[in-house]
C-alpha positions as CSV (number, residue, x, y, z in Angstrom):
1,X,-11.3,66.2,122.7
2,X,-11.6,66.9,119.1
3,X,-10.2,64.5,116.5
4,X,-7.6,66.7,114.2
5,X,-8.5,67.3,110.7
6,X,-7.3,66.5,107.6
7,X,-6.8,68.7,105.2
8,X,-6.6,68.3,101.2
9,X,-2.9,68.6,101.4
10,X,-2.2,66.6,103.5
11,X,-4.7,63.7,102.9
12,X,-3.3,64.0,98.9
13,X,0.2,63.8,100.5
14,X,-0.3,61.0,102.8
15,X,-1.7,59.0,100.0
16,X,0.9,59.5,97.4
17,X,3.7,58.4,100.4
18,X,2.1,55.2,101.0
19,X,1.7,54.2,97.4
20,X,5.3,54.9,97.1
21,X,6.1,53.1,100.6
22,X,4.2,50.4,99.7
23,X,5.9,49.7,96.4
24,X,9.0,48.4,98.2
25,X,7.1,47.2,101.7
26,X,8.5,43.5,101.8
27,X,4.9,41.8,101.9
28,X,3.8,38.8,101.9
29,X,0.2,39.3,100.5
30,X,-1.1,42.3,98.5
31,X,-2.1,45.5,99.8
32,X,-3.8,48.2,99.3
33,X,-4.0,51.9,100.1
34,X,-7.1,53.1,102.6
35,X,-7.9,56.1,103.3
36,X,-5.9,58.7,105.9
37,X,-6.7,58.8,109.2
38,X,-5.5,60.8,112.7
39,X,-2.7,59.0,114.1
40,X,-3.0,57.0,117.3
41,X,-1.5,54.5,119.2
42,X,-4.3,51.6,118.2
43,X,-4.4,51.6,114.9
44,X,-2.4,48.3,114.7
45,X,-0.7,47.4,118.2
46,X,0.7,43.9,116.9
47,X,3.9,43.4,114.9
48,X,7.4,45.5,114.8
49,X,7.8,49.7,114.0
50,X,10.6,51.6,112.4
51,X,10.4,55.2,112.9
52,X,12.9,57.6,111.6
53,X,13.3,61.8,111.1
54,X,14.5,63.2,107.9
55,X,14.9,67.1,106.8
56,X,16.4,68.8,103.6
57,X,13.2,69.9,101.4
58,X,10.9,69.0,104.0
59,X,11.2,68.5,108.2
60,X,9.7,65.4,109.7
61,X,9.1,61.9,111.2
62,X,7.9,58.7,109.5
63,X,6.8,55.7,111.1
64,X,5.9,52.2,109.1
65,X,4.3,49.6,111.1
66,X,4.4,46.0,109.8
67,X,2.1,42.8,111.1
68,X,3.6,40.7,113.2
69,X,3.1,37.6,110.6
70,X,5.7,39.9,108.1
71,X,8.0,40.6,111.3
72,X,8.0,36.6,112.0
73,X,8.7,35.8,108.2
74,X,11.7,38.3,108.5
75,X,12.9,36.3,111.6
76,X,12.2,33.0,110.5
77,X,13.6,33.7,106.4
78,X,14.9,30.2,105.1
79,X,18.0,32.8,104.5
80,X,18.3,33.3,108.5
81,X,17.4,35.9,110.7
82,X,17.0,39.6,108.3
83,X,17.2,42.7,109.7
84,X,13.5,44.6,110.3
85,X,15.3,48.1,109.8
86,X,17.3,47.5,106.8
87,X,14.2,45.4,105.1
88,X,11.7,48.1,105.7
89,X,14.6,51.3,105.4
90,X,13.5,51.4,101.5
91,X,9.6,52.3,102.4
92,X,10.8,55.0,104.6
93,X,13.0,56.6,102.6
94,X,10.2,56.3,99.5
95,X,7.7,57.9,101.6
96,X,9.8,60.5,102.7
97,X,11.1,61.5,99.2
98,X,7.7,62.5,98.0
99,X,8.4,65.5,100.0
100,X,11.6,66.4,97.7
101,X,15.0,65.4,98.3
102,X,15.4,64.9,102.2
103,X,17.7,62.7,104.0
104,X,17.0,60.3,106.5
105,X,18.2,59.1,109.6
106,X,19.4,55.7,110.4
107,X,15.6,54.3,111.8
108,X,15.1,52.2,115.4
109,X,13.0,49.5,115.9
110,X,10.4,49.9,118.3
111,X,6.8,48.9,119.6
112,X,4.0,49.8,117.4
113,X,2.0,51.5,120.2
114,X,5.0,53.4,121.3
115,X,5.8,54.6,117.9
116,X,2.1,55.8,117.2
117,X,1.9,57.4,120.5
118,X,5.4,59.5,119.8
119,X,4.2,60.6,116.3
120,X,0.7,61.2,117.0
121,X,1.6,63.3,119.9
122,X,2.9,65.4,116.9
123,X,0.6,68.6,115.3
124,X,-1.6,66.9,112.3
125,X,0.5,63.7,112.1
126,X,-1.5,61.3,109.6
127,X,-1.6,57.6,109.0
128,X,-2.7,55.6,106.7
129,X,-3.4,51.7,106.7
130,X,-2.4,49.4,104.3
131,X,-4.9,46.6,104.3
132,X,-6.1,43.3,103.3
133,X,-9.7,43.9,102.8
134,X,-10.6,44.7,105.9
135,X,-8.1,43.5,108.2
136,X,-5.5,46.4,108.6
137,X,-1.5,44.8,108.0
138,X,1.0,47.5,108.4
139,X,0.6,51.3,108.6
140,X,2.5,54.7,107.8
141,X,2.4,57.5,109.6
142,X,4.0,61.1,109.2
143,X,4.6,64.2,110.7
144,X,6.0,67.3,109.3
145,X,6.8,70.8,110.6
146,X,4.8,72.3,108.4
147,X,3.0,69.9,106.1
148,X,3.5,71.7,102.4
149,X,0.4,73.5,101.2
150,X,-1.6,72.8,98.5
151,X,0.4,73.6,94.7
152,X,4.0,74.2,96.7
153,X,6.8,72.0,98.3
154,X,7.4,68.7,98.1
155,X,3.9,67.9,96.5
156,X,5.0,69.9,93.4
157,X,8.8,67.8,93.8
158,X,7.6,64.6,93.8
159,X,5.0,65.1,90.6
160,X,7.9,66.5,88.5
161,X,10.0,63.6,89.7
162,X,7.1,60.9,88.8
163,X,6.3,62.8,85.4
164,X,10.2,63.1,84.8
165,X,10.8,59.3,85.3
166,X,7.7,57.3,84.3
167,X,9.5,54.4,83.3
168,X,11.1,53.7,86.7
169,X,9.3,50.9,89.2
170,X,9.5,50.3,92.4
171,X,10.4,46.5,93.3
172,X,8.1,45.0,96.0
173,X,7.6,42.5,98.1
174,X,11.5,40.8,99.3
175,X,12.5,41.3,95.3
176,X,14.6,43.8,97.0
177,X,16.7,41.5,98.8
178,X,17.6,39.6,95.7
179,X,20.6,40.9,94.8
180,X,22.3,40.3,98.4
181,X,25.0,37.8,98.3
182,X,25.0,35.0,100.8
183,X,27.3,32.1,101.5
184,X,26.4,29.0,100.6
185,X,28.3,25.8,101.7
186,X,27.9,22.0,100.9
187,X,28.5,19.6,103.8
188,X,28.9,15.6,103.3
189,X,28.9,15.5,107.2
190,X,30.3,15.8,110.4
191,X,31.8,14.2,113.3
192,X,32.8,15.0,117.1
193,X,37.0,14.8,118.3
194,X,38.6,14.9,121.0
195,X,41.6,17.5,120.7
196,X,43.9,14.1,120.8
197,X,42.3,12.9,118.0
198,X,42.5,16.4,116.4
199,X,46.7,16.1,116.7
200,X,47.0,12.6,115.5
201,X,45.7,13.4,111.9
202,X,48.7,13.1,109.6
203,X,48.0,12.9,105.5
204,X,46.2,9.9,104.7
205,X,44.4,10.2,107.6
206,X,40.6,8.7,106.8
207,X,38.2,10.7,109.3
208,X,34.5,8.9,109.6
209,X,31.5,10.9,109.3
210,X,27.9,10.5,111.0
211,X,26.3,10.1,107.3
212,X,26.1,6.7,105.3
213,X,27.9,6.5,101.8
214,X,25.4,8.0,99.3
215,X,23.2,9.7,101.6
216,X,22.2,13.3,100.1
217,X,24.6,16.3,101.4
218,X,23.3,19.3,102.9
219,X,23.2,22.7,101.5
220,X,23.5,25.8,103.5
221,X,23.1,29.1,103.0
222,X,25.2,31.4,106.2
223,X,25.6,28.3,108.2
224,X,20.9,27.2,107.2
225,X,20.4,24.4,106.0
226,X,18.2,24.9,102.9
227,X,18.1,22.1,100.8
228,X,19.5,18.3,100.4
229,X,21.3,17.2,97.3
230,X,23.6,14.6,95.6
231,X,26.9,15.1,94.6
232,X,28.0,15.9,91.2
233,X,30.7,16.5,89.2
234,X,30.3,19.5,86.5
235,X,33.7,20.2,84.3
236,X,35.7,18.8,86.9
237,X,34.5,20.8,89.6
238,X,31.8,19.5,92.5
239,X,28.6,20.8,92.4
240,X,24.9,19.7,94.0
241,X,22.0,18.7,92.6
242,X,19.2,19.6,94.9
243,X,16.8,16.7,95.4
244,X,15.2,18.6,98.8
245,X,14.4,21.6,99.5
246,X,14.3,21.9,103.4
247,X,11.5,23.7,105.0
248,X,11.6,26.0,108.0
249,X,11.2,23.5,110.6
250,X,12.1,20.6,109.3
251,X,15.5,20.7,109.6
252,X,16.1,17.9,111.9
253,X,13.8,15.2,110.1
């Protein structure tokens, strides 16, 4: 069986969505663009997919696989557990707008070979690696019904757009995920009680805690424990100074 073909469209096309998709691709190393190829199922079978369809200018699927080492990072964040679709949501949707204004559907997690097999069962789906030297890390993949041709559609969209707005970047790596608010908490210490225990409090109660006067308290960030600090006092309010910070792992030490 024949290999599909690429054609100048769409190979110019492909590119330009991975640069953009890879501008806000939460990555732990640097990447870089290679060049379009066919889709199939094993181009990179290790790690997590989000796929999701989109329409309005342009009519398609897009697919970004990541590695599993940025998968486990996402799992394992010193921030707890983030979400794989809503990390990697801004990629998609960049990738998708360089066919015009489109909108996109909520994406789904899946396999990496079952998400390359759906899209390259598609007409001329494309997908290009993103690599580190020679060892491919993620991938995007598309498929629209048509592609644009050459000097029309959303090719012609997204160079106005670029030309239009050259002094607007594209945050990378998890710089998107800085402006999230999280809960953070101090904690001096804690201590087990039997509901009977839990009655008898009255004020003036003194409650003993499994942590020895001046020992560091912990700091947690939604319920993690992220760092170890002494207690301060800073215009009359507590505070911590962080003396630790805790890594993934090491929690129990």
């Amino acid at each position: 069986m024949t290999a599909p073909t690429i054609t100048a469209p769409q190979l110019a096309l492909a590119r330009n969505a991975a640069d953009a998709a890879l501008g806000v691709l939460p990555t732990s190393r640097p990447l870089a663009v290679a060049e379009p190829v066919a889709a199939s199922a094993d181009i990179l079978t290790e790690g997590q997919a989000v796929t999701a369809r989109f329409s309005g200018a342009a009519a398609g699927e897009v697919v970004v696989v990541v590695g599993q080492d940025l998968a486990d990072a996402l799992k394992e964040s010193p921030l707890g557990e983030l979400d794989l679709t809503a990390a990697v949501r801004p990629a998609l949707e960049a990738a998708a707008r360089i066919f015009g204004p489109v909108v996109l559907d909520p994406g789904v997690v899946m396999e990496p070979q079952v998400a390359l097999s759906a899209i390259a069962a598609k007409d001329d789906a494309v997908a290009v690696p993103l690599v580190e030297g020679p060892e491919i890390r993620a991938v995007l993949a598309l498929a629209l019904s048509p592609w644009p041709a050459e000097g029309a559609g959303g090719g012609n969209v997204a160079r106005r757009e670029a030309a239009a707005a050259p002094a607007v970047q594209l945050r990378g790596g998890l710089d998107m995920l800085h402006d999230v608010e999280m809960e953070v908490s101090a904690e001096l210490g804690r201590t087990r009680m039997s509901v009977r225990e839990l009655l008898s409090l009255t004020p003036g109660a003194i409650v003993e805690l499994d942590r020895a006067a001046g020992s560091p308290a912990d700091l947690l960030v939604n319920g993690r424990l992220i760092a170890r600090g002494e207690v301060v006092v800073v215009d009359e309010n507590f505070g911590i100074r962080v003396t630790e910070i805790v890594t993934p792992g090491t929690e129990r030490e």
